[in-house]
N, C-alpha and C positions, 0 to 999 in steps of 0.2 A: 909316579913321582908326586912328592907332598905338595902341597899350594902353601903359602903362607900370605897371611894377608895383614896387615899391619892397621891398627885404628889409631887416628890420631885423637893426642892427649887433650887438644881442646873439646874432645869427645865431652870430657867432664864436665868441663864450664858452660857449655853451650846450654843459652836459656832453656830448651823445649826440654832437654834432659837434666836441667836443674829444680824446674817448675813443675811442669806436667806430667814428667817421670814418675811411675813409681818404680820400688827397688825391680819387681819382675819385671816393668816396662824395660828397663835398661837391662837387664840380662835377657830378657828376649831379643832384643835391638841389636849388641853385641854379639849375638850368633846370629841375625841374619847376615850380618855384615862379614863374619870368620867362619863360618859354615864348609865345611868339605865340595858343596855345590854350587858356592861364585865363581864367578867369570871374570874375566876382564872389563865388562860392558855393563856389568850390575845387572844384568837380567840374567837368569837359570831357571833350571828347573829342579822342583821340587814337592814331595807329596806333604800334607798334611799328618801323614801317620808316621812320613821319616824324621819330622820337627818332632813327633810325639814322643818317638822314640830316642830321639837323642838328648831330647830336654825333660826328658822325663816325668812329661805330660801326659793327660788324656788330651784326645782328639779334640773333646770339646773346650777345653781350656786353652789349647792350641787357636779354635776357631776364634775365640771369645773372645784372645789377643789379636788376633789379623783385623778382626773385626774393628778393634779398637784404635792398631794403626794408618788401617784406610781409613775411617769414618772419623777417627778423634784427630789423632795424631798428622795424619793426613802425608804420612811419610812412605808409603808401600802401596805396591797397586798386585792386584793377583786373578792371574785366570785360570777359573777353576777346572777348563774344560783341556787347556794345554798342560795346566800346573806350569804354568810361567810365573815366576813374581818378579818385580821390580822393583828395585831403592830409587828413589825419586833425587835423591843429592849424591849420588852416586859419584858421576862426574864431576859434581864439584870442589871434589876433595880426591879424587883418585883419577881422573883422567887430565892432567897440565901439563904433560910431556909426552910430544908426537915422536917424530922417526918415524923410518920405514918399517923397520920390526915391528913396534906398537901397532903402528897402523893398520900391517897386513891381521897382525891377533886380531885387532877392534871390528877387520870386513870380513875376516873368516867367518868369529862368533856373531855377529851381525847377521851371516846369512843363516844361520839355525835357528832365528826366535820365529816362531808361529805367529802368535800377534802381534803384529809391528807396530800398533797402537805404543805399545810398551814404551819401544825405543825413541817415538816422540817423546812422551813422558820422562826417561832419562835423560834424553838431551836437552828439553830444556834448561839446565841445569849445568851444562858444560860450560865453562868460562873460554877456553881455547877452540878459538874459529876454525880453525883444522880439523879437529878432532868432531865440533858440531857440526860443522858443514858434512860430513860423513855420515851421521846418524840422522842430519836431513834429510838426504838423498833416499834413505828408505822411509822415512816419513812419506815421502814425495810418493814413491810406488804404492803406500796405504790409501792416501787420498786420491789417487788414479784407479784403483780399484773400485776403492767403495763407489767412486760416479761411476765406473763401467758399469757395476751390480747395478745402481739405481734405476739405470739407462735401460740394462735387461729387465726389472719388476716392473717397468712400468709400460715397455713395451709390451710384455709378454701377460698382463694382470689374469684375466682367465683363464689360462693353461697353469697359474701357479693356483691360483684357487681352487681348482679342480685335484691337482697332485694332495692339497692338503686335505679335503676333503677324503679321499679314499685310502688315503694312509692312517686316519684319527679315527673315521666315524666308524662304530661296529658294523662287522659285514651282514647280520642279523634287520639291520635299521630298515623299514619300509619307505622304498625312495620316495613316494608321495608327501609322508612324514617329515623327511630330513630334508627334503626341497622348499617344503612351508613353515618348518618354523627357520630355516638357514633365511631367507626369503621377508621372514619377518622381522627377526633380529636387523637384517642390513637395514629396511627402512625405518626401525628406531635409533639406528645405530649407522649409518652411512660412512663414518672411517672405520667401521671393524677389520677392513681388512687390510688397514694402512695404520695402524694405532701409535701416534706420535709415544714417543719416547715418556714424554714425563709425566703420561697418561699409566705407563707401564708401570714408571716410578710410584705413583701415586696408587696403584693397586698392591705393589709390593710393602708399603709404609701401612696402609688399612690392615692389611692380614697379619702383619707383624706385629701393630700397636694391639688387637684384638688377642694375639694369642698371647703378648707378656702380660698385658693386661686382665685377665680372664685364668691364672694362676695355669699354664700347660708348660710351662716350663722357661724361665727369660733368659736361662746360658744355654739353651739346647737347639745349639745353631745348627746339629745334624740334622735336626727333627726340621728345623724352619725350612731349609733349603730344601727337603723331600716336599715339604707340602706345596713351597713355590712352583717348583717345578710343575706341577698341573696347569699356572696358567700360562703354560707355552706347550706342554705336551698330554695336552688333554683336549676331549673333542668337545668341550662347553661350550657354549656359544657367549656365554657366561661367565667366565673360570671365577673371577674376582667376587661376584654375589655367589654363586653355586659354593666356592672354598667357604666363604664368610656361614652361608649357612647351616652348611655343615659344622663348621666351629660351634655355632650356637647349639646345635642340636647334640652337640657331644657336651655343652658346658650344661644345658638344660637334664641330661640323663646321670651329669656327675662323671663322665667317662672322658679325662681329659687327657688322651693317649694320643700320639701321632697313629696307631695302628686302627685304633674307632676312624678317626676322622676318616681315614685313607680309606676305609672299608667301606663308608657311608658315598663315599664319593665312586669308589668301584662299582658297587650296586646300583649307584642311577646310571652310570655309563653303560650297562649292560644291559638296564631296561630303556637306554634310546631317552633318559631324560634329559634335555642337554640345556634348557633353562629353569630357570626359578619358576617360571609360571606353572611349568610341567610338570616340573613335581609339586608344587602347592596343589595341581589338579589332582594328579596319582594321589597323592597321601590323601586329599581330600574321601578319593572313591573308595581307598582302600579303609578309611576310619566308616564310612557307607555300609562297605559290607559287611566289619568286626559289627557292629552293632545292630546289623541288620540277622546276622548268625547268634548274635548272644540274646537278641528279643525270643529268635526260632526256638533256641535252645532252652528255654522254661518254661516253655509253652508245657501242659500238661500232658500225658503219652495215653493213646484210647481216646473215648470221643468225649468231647464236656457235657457238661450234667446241665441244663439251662435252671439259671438260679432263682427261677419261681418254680420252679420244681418242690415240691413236699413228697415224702415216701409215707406211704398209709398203709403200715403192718395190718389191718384185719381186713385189709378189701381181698375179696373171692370168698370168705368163711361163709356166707348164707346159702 
């Protein structure tokens, strides 16, 4: 059965779409809002390739817009790992009228969203107390949660540290090795393994300012998001210097590809280098031994001739 969803006509007038709109701003806005995959609740799901496909986008221009409505516009929130997204005014303009019918649609799809984060986010926004006291109430189950988990990480700290260690580090790694420098990192680093949030933030903003900056590409949010993801699913002890040097070391060779960087960073994972210090050691021994093999290498072949040496063609004639 078809959905039909109706936008109101002050759609037009409304400042943020008269000022900070561009034309594609507002033909993107208007399909998330009439899109085949709203709800009643303003949160759905939806992929990044299915927006590409209907809008007749690449992916990356798809990103480059989400991008722009969460961070600029600040009208959209999206999880990339459920593929949830949510209209933030959602309710304010589409949920004013309760009933039992309404009601039962609004707790049915309520109980489908994965991140319940979300549906605070929408509610804010509801003007009718019925309607938000409803989307409270799983608000409410979000933040009883999250304190349960807290309550578990903090009760249980070395049993999680240990899970993430044998899941990350190579199975190759010499435990004496990965015990001394894991070991060394914490006493320079004593919240590494609690890293407040805007600590996280502040490493995601360095790698990105480094890679628009540094010509590797400033719409290629496919590429950005691959290289993030190392520092949460990489065994660095590091991620945020180890990522960044790699950067340099692909900007210094002229090879400003996501595929170099990723390579560069594979390869010290395999040799067990998991900070900066470690491999400024390695590349150190390794520049040791090229030049220690290229001295060996011109040496002359046979024995040398000692350079006070003279040859005297008529010695033995008498």
């Amino acid at each position: 059965m078809a959905k039909y969803r109706m936008v109101r006509n002050d759609f037009w007038t409304n400042p943020i779409a008269l000022e900070e709109m561009t034309p594609e701003d507002k033909y993107f806005y208007l399909y998330l809002l009439t899109n085949p995959n709203t709800t009643q609740i303003g949160i759905y799901k939806i992929t990044k390739k299915q927006m590409a496909f209907d809008l007749g986008y690449s992916i990356e221009s798809v990103q480059s817009l989400m991008e722009r409505f969460i961070r600029h516009h600040k009208l959209i929130r999206y999880n990339p790992e459920t593929r949830e997204l949510a209209i933030k005014n959602w309710g304010r303009y589409n949920l004013h009228k309760g009933g039992k019918p309404v009601m039962d649609c609004i707790n049915s799809e309520l109980k489908e969203v994965e991140d319940l984060s979300l549906i605070s986010y929408v509610g804010e926004a509801i003007n009718k107390e019925e309607i938000r006291s409803l989307y409270e109430s799983f608000s409410k189950h979000d933040i009883e949660k999250e304190i349960s988990q807290q309550i578990e990480d903090d009760t249980y700290p070395d049993t999680e540290c240990d899970e993430v260690d044998d899941t990350f580090l190579p199975s190759d790694t010499i435990p004496d090795q990965k015990e001394k420098a894991y070991s060394s990192d914490i006493e320079n680093n004593p919240d590494i393994e609690e890293q407040p949030q805007h600590q996280k933030t502040k490493d995601v903003t360095e790698i990105v300012e480094f890679w628009d900056s540094n010509g590797f590409g400033f719409s290629n949010m496919n590429a950005k998001e691959q290289l993030l993801s190392w520092l949460d699913e990489s065994s660095f002890l590091q991620p945020k210097d180890v990522v960044l040097k790699a950067l340099a070391i692909a900007c210094a060779n002229n090879k400003r590809k996501l595929n170099y960087v990723i390579g560069i960073l594979k390869n010290w994972e395999n040799e067990s280098l998991l900070t900066t210090q470690e491999i400024d050691s390695y590349q150190e021994n390794e520049n040791h031994v090229h030049k220690h093999k290229q001295s060996t290498e011109s040496l002359p072949s046979g024995r040398a001739i000692p350079s006070g040496f003279e040859l005297d063609l008529t010695a033995g004639e008498d």
